[in-house]
C-alpha positions as CSV (number, residue, x, y, z in Angstrom):
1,X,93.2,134.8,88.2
2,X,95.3,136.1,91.2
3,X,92.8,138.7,91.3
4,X,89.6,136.5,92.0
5,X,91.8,134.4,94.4
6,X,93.0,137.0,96.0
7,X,88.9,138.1,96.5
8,X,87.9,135.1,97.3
9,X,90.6,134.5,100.4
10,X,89.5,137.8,101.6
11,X,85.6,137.1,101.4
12,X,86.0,134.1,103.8
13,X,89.4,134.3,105.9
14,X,87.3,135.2,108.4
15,X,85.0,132.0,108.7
16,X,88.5,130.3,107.8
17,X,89.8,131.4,110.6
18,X,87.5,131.3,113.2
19,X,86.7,127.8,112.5
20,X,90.4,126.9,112.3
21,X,90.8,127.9,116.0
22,X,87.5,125.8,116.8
23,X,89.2,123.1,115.5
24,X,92.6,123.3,117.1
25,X,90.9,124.2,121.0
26,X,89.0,120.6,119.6
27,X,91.5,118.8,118.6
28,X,94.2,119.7,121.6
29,X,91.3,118.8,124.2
30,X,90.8,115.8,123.1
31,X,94.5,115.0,122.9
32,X,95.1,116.2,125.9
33,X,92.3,113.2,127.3
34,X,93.0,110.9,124.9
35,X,95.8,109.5,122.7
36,X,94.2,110.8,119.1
37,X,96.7,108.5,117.0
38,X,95.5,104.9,119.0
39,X,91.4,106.5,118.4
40,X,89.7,103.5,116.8
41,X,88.4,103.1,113.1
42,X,84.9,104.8,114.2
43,X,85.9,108.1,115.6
44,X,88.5,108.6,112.7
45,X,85.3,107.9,110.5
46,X,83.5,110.3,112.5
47,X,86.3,113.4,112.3
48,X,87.0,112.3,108.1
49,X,83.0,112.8,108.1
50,X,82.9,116.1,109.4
51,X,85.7,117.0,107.4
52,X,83.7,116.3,104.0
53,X,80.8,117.9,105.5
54,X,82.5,121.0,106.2
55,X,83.7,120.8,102.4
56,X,80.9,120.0,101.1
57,X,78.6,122.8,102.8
58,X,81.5,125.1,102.0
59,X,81.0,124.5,98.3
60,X,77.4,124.5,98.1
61,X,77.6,127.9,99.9
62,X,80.2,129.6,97.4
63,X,79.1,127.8,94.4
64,X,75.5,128.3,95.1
65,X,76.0,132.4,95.8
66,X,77.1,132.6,92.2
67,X,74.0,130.4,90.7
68,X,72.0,133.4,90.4
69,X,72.0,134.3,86.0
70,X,73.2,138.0,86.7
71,X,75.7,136.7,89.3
72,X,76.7,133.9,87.2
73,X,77.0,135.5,84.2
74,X,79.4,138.3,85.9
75,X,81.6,135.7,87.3
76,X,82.4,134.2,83.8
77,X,82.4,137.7,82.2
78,X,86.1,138.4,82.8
79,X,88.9,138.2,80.6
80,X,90.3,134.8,81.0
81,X,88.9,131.5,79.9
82,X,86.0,129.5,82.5
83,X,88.3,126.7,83.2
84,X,90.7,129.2,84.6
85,X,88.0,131.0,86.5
86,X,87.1,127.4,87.8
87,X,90.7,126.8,88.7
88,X,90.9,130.5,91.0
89,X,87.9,129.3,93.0
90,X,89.5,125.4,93.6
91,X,92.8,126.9,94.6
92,X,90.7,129.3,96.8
93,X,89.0,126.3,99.0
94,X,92.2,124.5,98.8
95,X,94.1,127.3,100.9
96,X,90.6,127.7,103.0
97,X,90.8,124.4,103.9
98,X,94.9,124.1,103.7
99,X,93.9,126.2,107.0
100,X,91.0,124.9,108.4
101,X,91.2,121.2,108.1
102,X,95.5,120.3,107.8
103,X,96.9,123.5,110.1
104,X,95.0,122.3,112.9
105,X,96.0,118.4,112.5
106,X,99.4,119.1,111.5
107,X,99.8,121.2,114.7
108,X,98.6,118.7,117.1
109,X,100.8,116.1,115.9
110,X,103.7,117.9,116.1
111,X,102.7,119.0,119.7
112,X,102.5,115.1,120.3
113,X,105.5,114.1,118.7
114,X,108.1,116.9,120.3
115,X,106.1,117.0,123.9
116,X,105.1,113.5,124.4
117,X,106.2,110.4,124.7
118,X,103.6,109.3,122.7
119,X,104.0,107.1,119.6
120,X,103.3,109.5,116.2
121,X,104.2,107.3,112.9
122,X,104.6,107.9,109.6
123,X,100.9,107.2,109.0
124,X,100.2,109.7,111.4
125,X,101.8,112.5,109.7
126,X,99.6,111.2,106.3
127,X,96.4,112.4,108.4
128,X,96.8,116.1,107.6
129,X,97.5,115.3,103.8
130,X,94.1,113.0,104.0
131,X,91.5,115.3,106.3
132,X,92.4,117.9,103.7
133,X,92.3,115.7,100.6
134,X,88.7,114.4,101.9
135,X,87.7,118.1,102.8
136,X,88.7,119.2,99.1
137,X,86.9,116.8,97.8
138,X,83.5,117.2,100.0
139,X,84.0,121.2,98.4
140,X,84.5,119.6,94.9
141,X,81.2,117.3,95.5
142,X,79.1,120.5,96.9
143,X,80.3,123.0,94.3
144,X,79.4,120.7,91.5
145,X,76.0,120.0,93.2
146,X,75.3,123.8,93.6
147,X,76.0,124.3,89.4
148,X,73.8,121.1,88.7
149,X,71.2,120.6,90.6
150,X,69.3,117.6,93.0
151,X,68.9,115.8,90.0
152,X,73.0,115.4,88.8
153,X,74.2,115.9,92.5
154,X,74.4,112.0,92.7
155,X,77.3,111.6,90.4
156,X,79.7,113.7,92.6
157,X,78.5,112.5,95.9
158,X,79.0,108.9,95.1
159,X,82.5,109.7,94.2
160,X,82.7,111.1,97.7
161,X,81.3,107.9,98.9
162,X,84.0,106.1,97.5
163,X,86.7,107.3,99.5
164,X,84.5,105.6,102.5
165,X,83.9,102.8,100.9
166,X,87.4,102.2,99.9
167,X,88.9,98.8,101.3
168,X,92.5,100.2,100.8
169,X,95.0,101.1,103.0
170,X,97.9,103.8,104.0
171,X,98.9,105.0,100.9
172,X,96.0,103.2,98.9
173,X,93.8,104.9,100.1
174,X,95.0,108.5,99.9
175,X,95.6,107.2,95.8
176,X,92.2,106.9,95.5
177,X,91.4,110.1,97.2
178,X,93.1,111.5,94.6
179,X,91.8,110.0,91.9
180,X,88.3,111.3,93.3
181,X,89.8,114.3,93.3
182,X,90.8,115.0,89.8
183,X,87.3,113.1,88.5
184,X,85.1,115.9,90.9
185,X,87.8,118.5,89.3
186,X,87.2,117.3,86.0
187,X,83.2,117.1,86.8
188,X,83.4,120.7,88.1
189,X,84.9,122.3,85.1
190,X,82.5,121.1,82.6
191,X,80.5,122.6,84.4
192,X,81.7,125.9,84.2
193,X,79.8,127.2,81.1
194,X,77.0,130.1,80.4
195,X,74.4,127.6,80.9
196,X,75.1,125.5,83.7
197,X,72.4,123.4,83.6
198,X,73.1,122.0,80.1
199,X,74.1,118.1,79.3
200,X,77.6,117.7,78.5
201,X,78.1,117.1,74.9
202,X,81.7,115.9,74.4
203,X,81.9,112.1,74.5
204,X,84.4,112.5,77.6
205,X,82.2,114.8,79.8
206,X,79.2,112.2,79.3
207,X,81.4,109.7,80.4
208,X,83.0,111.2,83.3
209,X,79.1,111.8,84.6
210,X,77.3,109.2,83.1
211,X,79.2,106.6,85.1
212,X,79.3,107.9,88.6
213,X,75.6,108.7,87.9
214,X,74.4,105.7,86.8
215,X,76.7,104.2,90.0
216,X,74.3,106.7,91.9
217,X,71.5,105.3,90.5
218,X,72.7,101.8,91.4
219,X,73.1,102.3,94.9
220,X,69.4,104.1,95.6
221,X,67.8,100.6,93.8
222,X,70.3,99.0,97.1
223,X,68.8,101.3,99.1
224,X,65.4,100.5,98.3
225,X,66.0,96.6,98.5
226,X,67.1,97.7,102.1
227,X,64.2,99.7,103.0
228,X,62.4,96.4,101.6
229,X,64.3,94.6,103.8
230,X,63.0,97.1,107.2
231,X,59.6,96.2,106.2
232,X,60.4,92.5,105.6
233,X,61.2,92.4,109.1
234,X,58.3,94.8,110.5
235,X,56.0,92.2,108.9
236,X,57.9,89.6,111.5
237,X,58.4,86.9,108.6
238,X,62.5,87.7,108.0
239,X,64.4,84.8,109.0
240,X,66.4,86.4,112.0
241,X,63.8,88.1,114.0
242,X,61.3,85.2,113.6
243,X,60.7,83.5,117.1
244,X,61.7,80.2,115.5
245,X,64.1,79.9,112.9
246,X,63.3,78.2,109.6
247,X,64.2,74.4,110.3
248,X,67.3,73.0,108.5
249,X,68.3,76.6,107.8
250,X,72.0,78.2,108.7
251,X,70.1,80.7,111.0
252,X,69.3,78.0,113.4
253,X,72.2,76.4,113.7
254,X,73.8,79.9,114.7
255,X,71.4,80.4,117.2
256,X,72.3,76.6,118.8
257,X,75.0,76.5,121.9
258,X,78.2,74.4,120.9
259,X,76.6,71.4,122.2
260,X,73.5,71.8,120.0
261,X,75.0,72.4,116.9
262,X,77.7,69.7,117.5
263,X,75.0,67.2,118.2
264,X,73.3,69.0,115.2
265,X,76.7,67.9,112.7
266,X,76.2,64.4,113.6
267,X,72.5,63.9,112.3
268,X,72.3,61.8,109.3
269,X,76.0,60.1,110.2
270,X,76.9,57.1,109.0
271,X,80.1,57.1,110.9
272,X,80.2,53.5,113.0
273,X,80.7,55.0,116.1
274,X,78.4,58.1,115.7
275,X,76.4,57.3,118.6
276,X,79.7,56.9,121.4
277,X,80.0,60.7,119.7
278,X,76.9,61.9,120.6
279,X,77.2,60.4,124.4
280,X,80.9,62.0,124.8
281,X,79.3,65.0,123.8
282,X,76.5,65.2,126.1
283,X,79.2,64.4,129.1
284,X,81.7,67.1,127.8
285,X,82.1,70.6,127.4
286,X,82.4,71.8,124.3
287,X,85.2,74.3,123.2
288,X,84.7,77.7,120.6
289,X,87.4,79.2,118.7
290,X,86.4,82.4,117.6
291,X,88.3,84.7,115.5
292,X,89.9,87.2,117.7
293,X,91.1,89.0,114.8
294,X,88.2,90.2,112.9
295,X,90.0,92.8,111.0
296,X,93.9,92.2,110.3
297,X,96.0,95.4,111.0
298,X,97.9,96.2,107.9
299,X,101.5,98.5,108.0
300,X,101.0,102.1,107.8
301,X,97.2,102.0,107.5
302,X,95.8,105.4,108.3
303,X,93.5,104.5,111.6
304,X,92.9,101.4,113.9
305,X,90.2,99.2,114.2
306,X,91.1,99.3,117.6
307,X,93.6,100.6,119.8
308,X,97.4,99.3,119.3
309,X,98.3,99.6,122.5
310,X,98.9,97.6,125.9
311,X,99.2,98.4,130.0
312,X,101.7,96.4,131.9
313,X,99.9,97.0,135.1
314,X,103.2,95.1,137.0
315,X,105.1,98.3,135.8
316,X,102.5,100.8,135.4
317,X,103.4,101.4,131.7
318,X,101.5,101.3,128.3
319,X,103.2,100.1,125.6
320,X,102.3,101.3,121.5
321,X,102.8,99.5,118.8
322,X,104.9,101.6,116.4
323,X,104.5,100.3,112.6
324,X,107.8,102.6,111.5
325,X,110.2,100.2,113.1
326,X,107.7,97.4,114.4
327,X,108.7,97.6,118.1
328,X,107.0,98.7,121.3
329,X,106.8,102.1,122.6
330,X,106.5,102.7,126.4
331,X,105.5,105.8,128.4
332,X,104.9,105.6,132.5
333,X,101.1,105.8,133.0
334,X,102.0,108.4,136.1
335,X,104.4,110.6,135.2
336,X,103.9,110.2,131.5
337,X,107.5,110.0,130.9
338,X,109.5,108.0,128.1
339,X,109.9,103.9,129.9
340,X,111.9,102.9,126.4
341,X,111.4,100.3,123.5
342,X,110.7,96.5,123.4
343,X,111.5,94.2,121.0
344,X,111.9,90.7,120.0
345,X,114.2,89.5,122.7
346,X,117.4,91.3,124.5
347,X,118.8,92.0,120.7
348,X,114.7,94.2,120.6
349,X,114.7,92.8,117.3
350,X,111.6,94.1,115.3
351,X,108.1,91.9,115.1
352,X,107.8,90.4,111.7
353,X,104.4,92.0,111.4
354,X,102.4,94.9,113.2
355,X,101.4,92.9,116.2
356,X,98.2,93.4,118.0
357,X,97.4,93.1,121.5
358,X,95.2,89.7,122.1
359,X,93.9,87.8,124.9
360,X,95.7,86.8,127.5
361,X,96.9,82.6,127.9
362,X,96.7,80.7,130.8
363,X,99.7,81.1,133.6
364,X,100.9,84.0,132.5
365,X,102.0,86.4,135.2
366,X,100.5,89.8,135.9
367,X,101.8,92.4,133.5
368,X,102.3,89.3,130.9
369,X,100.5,90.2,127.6
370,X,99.9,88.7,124.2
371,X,100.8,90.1,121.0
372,X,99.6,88.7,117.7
373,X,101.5,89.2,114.2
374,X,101.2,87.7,110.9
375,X,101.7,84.1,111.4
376,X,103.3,84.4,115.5
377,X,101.4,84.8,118.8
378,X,104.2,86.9,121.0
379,X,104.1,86.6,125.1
380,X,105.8,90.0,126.1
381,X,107.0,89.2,129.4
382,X,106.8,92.3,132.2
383,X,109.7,90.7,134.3
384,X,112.4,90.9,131.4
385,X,110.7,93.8,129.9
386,X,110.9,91.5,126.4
387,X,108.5,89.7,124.0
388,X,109.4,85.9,123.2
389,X,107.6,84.6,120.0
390,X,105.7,81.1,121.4
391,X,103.4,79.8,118.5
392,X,104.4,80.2,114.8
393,X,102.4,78.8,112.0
394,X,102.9,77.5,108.8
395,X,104.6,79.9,106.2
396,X,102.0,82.0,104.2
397,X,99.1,81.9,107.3
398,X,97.9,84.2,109.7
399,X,97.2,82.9,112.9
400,X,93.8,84.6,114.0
401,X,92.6,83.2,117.2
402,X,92.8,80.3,119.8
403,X,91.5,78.5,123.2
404,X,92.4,76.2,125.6
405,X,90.9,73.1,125.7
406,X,91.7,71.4,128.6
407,X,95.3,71.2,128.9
408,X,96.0,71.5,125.2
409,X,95.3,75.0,123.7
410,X,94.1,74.9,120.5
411,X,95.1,78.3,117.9
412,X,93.7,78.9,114.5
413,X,95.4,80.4,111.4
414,X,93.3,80.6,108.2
415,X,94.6,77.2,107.1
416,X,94.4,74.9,109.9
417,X,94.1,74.4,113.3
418,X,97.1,73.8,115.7
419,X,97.1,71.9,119.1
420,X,100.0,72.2,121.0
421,X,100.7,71.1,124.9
422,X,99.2,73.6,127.1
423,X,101.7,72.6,130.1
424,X,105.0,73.7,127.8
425,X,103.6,76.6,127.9
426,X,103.9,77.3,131.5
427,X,107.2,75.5,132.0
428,X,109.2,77.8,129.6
429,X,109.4,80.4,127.2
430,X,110.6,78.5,124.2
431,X,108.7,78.4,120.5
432,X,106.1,75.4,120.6
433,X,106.3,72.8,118.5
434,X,102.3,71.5,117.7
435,X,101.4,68.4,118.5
436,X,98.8,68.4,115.4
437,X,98.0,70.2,112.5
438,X,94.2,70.5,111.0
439,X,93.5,71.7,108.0
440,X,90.5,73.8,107.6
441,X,87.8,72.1,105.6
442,X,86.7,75.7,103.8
443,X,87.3,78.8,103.3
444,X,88.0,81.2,106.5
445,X,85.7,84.0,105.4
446,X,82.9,81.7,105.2
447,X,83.2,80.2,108.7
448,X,80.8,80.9,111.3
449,X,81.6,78.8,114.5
450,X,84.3,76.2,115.5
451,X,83.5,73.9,118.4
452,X,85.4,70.7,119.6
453,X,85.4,68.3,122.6
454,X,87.9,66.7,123.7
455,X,88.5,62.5,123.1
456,X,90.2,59.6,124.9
457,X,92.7,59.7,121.8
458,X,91.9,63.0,120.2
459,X,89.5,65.8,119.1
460,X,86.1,66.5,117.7
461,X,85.5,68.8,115.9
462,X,82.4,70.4,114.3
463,X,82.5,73.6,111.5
464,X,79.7,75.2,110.6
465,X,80.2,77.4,107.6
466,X,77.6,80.1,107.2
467,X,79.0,83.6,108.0
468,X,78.2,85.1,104.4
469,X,75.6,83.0,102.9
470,X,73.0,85.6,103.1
471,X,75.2,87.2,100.5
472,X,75.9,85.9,97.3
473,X,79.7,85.7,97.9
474,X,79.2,82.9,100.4
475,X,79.3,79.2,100.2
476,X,76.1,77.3,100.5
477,X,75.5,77.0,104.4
478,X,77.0,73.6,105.5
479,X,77.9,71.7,109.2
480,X,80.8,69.4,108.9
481,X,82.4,66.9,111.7
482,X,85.4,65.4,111.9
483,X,87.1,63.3,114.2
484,X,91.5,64.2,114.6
485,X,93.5,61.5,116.1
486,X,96.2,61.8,118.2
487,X,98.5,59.9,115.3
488,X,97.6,62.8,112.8
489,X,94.7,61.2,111.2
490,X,91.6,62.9,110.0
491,X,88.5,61.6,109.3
492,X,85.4,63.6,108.5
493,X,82.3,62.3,110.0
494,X,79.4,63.7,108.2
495,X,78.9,66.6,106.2
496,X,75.1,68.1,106.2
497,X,74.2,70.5,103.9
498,X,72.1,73.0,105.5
499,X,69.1,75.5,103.9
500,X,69.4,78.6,102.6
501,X,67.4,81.0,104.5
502,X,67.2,84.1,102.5
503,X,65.5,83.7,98.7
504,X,68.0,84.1,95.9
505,X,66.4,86.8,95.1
506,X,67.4,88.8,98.1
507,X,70.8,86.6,98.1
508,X,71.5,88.3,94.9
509,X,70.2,91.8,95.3
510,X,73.2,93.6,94.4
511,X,74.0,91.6,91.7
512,X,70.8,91.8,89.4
513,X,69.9,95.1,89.0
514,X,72.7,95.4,87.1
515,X,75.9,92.7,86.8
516,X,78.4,95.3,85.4
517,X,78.1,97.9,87.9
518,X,78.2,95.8,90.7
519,X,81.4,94.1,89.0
520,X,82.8,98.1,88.9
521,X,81.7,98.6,92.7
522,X,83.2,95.5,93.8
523,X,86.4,96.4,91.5
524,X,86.6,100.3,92.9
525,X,86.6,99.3,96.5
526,X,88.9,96.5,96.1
527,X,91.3,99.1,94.1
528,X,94.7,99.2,95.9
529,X,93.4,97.0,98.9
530,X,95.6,94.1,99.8
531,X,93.5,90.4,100.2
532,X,93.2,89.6,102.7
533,X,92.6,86.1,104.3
534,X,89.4,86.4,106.3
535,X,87.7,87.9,102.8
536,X,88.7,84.7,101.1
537,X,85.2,83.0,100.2
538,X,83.7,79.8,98.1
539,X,81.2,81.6,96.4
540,X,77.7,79.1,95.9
541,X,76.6,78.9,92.4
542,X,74.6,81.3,91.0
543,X,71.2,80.1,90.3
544,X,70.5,80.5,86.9
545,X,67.1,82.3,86.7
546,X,69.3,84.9,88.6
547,X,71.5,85.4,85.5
548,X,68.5,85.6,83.2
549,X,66.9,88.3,85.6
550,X,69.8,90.4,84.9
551,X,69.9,89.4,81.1
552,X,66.8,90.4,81.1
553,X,66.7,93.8,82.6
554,X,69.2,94.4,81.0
555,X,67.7,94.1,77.8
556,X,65.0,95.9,78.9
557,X,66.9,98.9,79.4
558,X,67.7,98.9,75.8
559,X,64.6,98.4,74.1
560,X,63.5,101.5,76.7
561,X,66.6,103.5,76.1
562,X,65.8,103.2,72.0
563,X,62.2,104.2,72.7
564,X,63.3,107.3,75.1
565,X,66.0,108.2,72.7
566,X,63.4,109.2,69.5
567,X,62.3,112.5,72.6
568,X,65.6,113.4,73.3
569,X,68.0,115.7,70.7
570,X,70.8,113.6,69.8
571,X,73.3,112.9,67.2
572,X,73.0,109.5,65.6
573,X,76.6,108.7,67.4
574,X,75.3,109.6,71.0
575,X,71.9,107.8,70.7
576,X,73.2,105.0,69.8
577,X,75.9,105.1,72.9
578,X,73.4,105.6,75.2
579,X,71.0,102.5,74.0
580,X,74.4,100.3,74.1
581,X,75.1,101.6,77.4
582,X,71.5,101.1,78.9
583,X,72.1,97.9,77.5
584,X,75.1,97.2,79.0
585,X,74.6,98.7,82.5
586,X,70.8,97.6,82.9
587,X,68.6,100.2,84.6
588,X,70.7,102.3,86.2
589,X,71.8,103.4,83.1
590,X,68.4,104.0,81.4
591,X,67.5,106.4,84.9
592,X,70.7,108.4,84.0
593,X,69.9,109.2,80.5
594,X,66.6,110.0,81.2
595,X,68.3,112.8,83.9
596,X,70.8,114.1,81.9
597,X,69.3,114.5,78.6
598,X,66.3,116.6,78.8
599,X,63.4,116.2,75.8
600,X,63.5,117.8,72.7
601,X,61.6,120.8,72.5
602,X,58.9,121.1,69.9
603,X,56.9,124.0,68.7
604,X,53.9,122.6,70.0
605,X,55.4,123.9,73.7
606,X,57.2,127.2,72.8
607,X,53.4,129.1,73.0
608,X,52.3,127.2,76.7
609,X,56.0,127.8,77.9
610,X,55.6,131.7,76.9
611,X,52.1,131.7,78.4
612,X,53.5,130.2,81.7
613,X,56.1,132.8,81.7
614,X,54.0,135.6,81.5
């Protein structure tokens, strides 16, 4: 074993290294232009990309030099068992890439850390651990590929796709990567037999493939509803690219200004003074509140969907939001030189969440900044060289956006809305108190737009909630006015029920082909992942044709699987597992077991196969 390891380093070091030092000159000039640990989400997606692509073409190359019979037959023609000869070559591209992929990483982050005064976390010493963990697993996917074939390649490369997929964070994520990990490992070594190309036969091995496979096969049937979906919208007839949107629809209503879709929330009111309403909002202006948080920052998450960090231009410094102690790092924007920490007032207490820079609030002084956390909007003040927490919302709530409206400013947690005086917050830099307190009608992952005016003795305000109801985790599309007091009362105006746009059919496209692998996507990219509140939803009720479609199918995946099953050479115990799995998993299922159980063969072929060969 330490024999074909030892062959193996020495048949590629030099690749390895070469493309090792490609990747450190890469990696150091981009640090030296750009801070690599603030990048956003995208260009860490980009770099974990290339990382499984370099695994992945790594192990199709090493595995696939060895897919010739002779070769293949000499590589398992020594005197130890295949699974250890499969464990020699993974240990192999886990050095390789130990060298190509982590060296590199692991360097620049200790150049940034001992010769910077750049911010380098925890998290960011967890990026060499996942670039090689993702690499490994892109040469796990590609080796596996090689030994298999087109036609079982699916199985390992939607277990790759996982790791992309994934919702979870920090630590979450890299426990998922692992679990990828051992299932491609397992995957690859029972493959390692004579005849590679032959079905697995233990109930375990079918398992461990049949699943991802059938996942694979799941995901091209999404593909094709998308490619559908293109040619819906060449045709010109898809609801969002038409020239005028289906009437009564939630697409039109999105497309409306404030004013329209406020005037829009008042059709069909009963409300006795519905028509004064419509006239005050002709005169005014309306107000949005958009969510200015569309992805929460979570402690010790592995990339940003946007940079954590903020420029006092008053003292030429940019401060970093550091998640290991939840205070602000400084460095002077000329000399790049350490300008110290800030924290919750002169004690530099710690934020009570990762904070994230947001926009700035009116009279705030040049080098003034907000920082948003949790449940508290922060004003770091340039002056003092301290952050004062101003706005707090109820326990248990993030607060996710805000805007003035007129001398009030109005902020938004996924609960309720808060006003609170707009003038107290020039005057002083104590907590608000809010004058009133909203509670949100519906669920915050299903709102789409916000708008409100402002009254002789209060607020209107219109919701429209549409955001995921061309999806079938969204409510049914609704516009909903109410009327806020300025004693604490709130009334709701009207409440119009608006059209879907999209069929159920297309609504539902994930869910029919077959409900219990959709349940298992939803479930594997949830694993580990925190909820969060904007991914809170009031799902509309499933029509139920819908669930007989999928009944259906699935039904007819079994009475297919039990006619396929009579051509294929099985025991009694495995036919009858794969016609209760078709059953159970609908058509993916049945597309699986066609691919990885071939026919019988019958005596009838043995004389054309012999004549073909010859």
């Amino acid at each position: 074993m330490l024999d074909l390891i030892k062959s193996e380093l020495t048949r590629f070091r030099g690749w390895a290294l070469a493309l090792a030092g490609v990747h450190l000159v890469a990696l150091g000039f981009m640090a030296r232009v750009v801070d690599l640990a603030q990048q956003p989400l995208v260009v860490h997606w980009v770099i974990g990309g290339l990382y499984a692509l370099v695994g992945l073409l790594f192990g199709l190359y090493q595995l696939g030099s060895y897919r010739k019979p002779s070769q293949w037959l000499n590589l398992l023609h020594r005197p130890m068992p295949p699974y250890r000869i499969a464990f020699a070559l993974i240990i192999t591209a886990a050095l390789l890439l130990l060298l190509v992929v982590a060296l590199p990483v692991l360097l620049v982050a200790l150049w940034q850390h001992s010769m910077s005064a750049r911010v380098v976390d925890l998290r960011h010493w967890l990026l060499p651990l996942a670039g090689w963990l993702i690499a490994l697993c892109g040469w796990l996917a590609g080796a596996f590929s090689a030994l298999r074939g087109a036609r079982l390649a699916g199985a390992a490369l939607v277990l790759l796709a996982w790791i992309i997929t994934s919702r979870a964070y920090g630590f979450g994520v890299l426990a998922v990567a692992v679990i990828v990990l051992v299932w491609l490992t397992c995957l690859l070594l029972i493959s390692f037999k004579p005849d590679p190309a032959e079905p697995p036969r233990s109930t375990p091995a079918i398992l461990l493939t049949a699943l991802p496979l059938s996942m694979a096969v799941y995901l091209m049937i999404l593909l094709l509803g998308v490619a559908a979906e293109f040619a819906w919208i060449a045709q010109g007839s898809h609801p969002n690219n038409t020239g005028t949107p289906p009437p009564g629809g939630h697409n039109q209503m999105e497309k409306l200004d404030a004013r329209g879709r406020m005037l829009a929330a008042l059709e069909g009111s009963q409300y006795a003074d519905a028509a004064l309403l419509r006239e005050q909002i002709k005169l005014s202006e309306p107000q949005g509140i958009g969510v200015q948080v569309p992805v929460l920052p979570q402690r010790n998450e592995l990339a940003n969907f946007r940079p954590m960090e903020l420029d006092d231009a008053r003292r030429n410094v940019r401060w970093i939001v550091s998640h290991d102690d939840l205070r602000l790092h400084g460095y002077d924007l000329a000399t790049r030189a350490s300008a110290g920490v800030v924290g919750v007032g002169a004690a530099k207490a710690p934020f009570r969440d990762v904070v994230l820079p947001g926009e700035a609030l009116p009279g705030m002084e040049e080098g003034d900044a907000v920082l948003v956390g949790g449940g508290t909007l922060y004003q770091y003040v340039s002056q003092s060289g301290q952050a004062v927490a101003r706005i707090r919302v109820g326990n248990g709530e993030t607060l996710l956006g805000g805007s003035p409206v007129g001398e009030t400013l109005a902020m938004l947690s996924d609960k309720a809305i808060y006003f609170y005086d707009g003038r107290a917050l020039q005057e002083n830099l104590q907590l608000l108190k809010p004058r009133l307190r909203v509670p949100m009608p519906g669920a915050m992952g299903d709102l789409r737009g916000l708008d409100l005016i402002e009254l002789i003795d209060g607020y209107l305000v219109t919701f429209l909630y549409s955001a995921k109801s061309h999806d079938m985790i969204g409510a049914a599309p609704y516009l909903m006015a109410v009327r806020v007091h300025d004693d604490g009362r709130v009334e709701t105006i009207n409440r119009r029920p608006l059209n879907f746009d999209y069929p159920a059919i297309k609504r539902y496209s994930a869910w029919w082909p077959s409900p219990v692998l959709h349940t298992v996507r939803e479930g594997a990219r949830n694993l580990f992942a925190p909820p969060l509140p904007l991914d809170v939803t009031t799902p509309a009720p499933m029509p139920r044709w819908v669930l007989w479609l999928g009944i259906a199918l699935c039904l007819l995946s079994l009475l297919a699987a039990l006619w396929l099953s009579r051509t294929r050479a099985l025991s009694v115990t495995a036919r009858i597992g794969w016609v209760l799995a078709c059953g159970v998993l609908g058509l993916p299922a049945l597309l699986a077991f066609k691919w990885m159980v071939p026919p019988r063969e019958t005596l009838d072929e043995l004389p054309a196969a012999a004549l073909a060969a010859s």
